[in-house]
Every structure is written in structure tokens, then in C-alpha cells.
Backbone as JSON, one array per atom type, in Angstrom:
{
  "sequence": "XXXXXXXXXXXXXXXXXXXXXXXXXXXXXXXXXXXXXXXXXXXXXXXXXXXXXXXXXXXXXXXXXXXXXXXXXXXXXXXXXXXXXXXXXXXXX",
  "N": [[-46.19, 29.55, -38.76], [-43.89, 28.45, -38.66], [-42.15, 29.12, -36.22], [-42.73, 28.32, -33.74], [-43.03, 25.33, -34.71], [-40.22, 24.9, -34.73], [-39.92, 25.35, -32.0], [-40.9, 23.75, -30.83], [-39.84, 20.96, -32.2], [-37.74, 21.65, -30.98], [-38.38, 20.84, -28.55], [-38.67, 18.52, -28.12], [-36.06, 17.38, -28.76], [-34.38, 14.49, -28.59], [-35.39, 12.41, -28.02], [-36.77, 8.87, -28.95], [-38.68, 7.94, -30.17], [-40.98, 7.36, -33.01], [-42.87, 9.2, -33.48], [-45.03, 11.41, -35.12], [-45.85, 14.93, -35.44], [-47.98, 17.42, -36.49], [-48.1, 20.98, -37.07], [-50.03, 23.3, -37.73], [-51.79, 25.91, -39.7], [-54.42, 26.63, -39.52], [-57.37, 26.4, -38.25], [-59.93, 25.42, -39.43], [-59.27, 23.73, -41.69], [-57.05, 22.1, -40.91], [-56.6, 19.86, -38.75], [-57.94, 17.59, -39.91], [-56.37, 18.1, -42.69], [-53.96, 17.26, -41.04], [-54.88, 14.72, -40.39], [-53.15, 12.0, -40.65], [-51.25, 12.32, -38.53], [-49.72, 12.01, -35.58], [-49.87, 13.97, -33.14], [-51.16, 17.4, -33.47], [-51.28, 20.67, -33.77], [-54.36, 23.34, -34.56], [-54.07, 26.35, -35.61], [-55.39, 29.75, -34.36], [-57.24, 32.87, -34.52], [-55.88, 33.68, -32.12], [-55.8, 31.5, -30.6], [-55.55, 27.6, -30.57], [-56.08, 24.63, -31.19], [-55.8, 21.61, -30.2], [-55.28, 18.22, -31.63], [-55.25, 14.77, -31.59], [-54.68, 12.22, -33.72], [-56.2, 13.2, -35.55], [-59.17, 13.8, -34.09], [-60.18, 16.52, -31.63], [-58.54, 17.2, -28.83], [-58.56, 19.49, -27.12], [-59.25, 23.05, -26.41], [-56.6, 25.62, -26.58], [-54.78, 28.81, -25.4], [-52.92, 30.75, -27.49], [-50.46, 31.49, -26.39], [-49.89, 28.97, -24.96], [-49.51, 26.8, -26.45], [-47.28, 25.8, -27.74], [-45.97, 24.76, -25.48], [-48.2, 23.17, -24.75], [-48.22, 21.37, -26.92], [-45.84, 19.67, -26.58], [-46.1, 18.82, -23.82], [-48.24, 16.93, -24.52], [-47.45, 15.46, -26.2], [-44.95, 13.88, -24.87], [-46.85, 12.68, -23.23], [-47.65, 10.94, -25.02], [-45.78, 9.69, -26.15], [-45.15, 7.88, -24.09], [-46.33, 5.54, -24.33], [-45.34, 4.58, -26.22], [-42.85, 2.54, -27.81], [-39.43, 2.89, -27.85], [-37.35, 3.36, -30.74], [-34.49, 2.9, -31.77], [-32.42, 5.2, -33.43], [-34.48, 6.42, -34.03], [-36.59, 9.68, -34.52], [-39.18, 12.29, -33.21], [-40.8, 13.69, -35.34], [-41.97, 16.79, -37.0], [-44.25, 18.74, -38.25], [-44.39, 21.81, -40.29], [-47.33, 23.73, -41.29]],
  "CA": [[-46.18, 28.36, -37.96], [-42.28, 28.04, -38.28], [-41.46, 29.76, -35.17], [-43.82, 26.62, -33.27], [-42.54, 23.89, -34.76], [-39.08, 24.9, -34.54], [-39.88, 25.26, -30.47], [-41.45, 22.23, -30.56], [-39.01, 20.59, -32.34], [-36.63, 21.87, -29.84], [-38.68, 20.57, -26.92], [-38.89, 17.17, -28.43], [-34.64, 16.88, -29.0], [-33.64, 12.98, -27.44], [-37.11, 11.52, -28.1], [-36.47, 7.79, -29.52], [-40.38, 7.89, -30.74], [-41.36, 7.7, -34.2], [-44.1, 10.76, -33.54], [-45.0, 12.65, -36.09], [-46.69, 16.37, -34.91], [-48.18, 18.6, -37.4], [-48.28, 22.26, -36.72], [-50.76, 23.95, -38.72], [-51.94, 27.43, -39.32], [-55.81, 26.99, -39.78], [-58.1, 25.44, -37.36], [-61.09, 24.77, -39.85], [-58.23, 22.23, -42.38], [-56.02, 21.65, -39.64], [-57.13, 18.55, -38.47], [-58.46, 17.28, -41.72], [-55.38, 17.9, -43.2], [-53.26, 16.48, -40.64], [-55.11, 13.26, -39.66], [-52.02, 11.38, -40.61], [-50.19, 12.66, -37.65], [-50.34, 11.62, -33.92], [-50.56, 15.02, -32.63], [-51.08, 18.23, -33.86], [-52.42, 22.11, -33.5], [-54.31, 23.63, -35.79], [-54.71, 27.34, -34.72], [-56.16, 30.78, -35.38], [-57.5, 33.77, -33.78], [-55.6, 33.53, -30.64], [-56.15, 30.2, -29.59], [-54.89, 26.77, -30.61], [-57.02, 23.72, -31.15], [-54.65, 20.41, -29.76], [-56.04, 17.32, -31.45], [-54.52, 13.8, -31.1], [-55.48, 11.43, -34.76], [-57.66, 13.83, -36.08], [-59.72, 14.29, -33.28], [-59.76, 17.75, -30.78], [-58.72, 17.21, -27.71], [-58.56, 20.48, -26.14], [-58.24, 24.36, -26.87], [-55.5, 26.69, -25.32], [-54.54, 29.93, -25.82], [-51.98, 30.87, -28.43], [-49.55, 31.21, -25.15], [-49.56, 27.84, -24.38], [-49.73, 25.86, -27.86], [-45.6, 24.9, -27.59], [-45.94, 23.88, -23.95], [-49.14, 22.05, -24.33], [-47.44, 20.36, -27.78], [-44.82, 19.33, -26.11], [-46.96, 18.05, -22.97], [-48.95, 15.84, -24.99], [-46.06, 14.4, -27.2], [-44.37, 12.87, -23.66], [-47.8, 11.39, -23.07], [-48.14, 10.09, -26.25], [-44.6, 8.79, -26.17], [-44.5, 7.0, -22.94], [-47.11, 4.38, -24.78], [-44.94, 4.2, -27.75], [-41.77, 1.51, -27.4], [-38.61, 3.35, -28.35], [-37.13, 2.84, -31.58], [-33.04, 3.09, -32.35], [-32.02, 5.87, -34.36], [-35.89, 7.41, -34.35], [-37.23, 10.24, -33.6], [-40.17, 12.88, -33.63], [-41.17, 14.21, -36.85], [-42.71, 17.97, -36.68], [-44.39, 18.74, -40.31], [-45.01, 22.91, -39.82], [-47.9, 23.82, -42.31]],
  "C": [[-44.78, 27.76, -37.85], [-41.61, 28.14, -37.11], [-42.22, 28.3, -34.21], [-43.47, 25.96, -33.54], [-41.56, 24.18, -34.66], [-39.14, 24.98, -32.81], [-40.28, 24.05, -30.42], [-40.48, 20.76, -30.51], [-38.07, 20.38, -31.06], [-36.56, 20.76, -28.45], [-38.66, 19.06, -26.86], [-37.34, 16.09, -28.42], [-34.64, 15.78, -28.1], [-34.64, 12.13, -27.48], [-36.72, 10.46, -29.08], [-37.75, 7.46, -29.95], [-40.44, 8.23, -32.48], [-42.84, 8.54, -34.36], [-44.07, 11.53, -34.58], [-46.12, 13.95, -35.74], [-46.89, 17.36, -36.06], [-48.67, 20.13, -36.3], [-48.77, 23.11, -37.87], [-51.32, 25.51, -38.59], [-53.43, 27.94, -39.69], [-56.42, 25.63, -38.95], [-59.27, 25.29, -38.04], [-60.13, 23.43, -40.85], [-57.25, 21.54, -41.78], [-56.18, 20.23, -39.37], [-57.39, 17.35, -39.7], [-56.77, 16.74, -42.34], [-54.03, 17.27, -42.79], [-53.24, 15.23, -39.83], [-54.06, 12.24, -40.1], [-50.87, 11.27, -39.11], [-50.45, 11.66, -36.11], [-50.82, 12.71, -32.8], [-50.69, 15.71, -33.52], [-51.58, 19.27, -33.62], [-52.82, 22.47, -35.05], [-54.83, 25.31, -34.85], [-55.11, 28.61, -35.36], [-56.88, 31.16, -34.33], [-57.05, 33.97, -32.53], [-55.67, 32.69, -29.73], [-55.59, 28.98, -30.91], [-56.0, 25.51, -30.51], [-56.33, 22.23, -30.8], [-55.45, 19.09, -30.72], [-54.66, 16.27, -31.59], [-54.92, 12.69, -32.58], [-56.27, 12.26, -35.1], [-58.65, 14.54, -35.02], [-59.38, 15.33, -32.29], [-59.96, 17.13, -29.51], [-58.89, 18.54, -26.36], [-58.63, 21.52, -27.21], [-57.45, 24.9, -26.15], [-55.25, 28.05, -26.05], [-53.3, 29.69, -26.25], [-50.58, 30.67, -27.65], [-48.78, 29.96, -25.05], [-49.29, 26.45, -25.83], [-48.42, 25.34, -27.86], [-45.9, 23.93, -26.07], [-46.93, 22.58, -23.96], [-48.76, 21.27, -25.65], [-46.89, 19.49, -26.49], [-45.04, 18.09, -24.58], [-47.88, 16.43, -23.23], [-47.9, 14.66, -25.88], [-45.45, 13.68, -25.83], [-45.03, 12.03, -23.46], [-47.9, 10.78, -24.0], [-46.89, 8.85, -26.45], [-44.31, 8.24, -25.08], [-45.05, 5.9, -23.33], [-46.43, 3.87, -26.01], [-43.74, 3.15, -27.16], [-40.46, 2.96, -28.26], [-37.79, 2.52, -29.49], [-35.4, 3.4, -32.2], [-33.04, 4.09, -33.57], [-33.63, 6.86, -35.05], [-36.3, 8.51, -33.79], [-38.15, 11.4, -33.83], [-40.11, 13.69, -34.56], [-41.88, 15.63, -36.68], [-42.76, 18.67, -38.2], [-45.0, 20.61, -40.41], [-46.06, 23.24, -41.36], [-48.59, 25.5, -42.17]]
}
């Protein structure tokens, strides 16, 4: 799950949001384990489980799991206020 959050990361560079995104590598503790977060995947077998607080908002294929990160973190951060010297957190597990 390093190779993912380091894209993610990437995709996130300039973001003044205090977001924190877990990227996990099991979709039955995934969630669970990263209800702290604001987003996160938790994935496995070829697919990708998106949830947002704990809860699943979507699946996607393994394909798309950076893009659709990365998609949802903008939406998540256009509701957030920007914060000096902050910025998204990506916790790879």
C-alpha cells in the first residue's frame, strides 16, 4: 500500500487542508481501523472499497483507487477552510 499513498500523496502536494487519508491493505479492518481518518481505501482482491468517516462510499477497481482518492480528497477539501502551514496527512497501512 506504499506505492498508493505515495501517489496519493503526490496528488494531494499544495493542499492547505488538515485531511488525513488512510490507505489500507484489507477491506474487512480497513475501515474499522481507519475511522479516525476523513477518507480512506481499504482494498483487496482487485477492487478498492472508498469510504469517507468510516463509512463506504463506493467500490472501484484497483485501477482507479489513486484517482478516485484523490477525487474525493478535493471534495472533501473544498468544505474544509484552509489552514496556514497545513496540509494532507496520508497514513499507508
Amino acid at each position: 500500500m506504499y506505492e498508493p499513498a505515495e501517489k496519493v500523496t503526490a496528488g494531494l502536494e499544495g493542499m492547505e487542508v488538515p485531511l488525513r487519508v488512510a490507505v489500507m491493505g484489507c477491506v474487512v479492518n480497513g475501515p474499522g481501523e481507519a475511522r479516525e481518518a476523513d477518507l480512506g481505501v481499504a482494498s483487496g482482491n482487485g477492487k478498492g472499497q472508498i469510504f469517507v468517516k468510516g463509512e463506504v462510499i463506493k467500490t472501484v477497481p484497483e485501477s482507479q483507487i489513486v484517482e478516485t482518492l484523490i477525487e474525493e480528497a478535493m471534495r472533501i477539501a473544498e468544505s474544509m477552510e484552509p489552514v496556514e502551514g497545513a496540509s494532507p496527512v496520508v497514513i499507508p497501512s
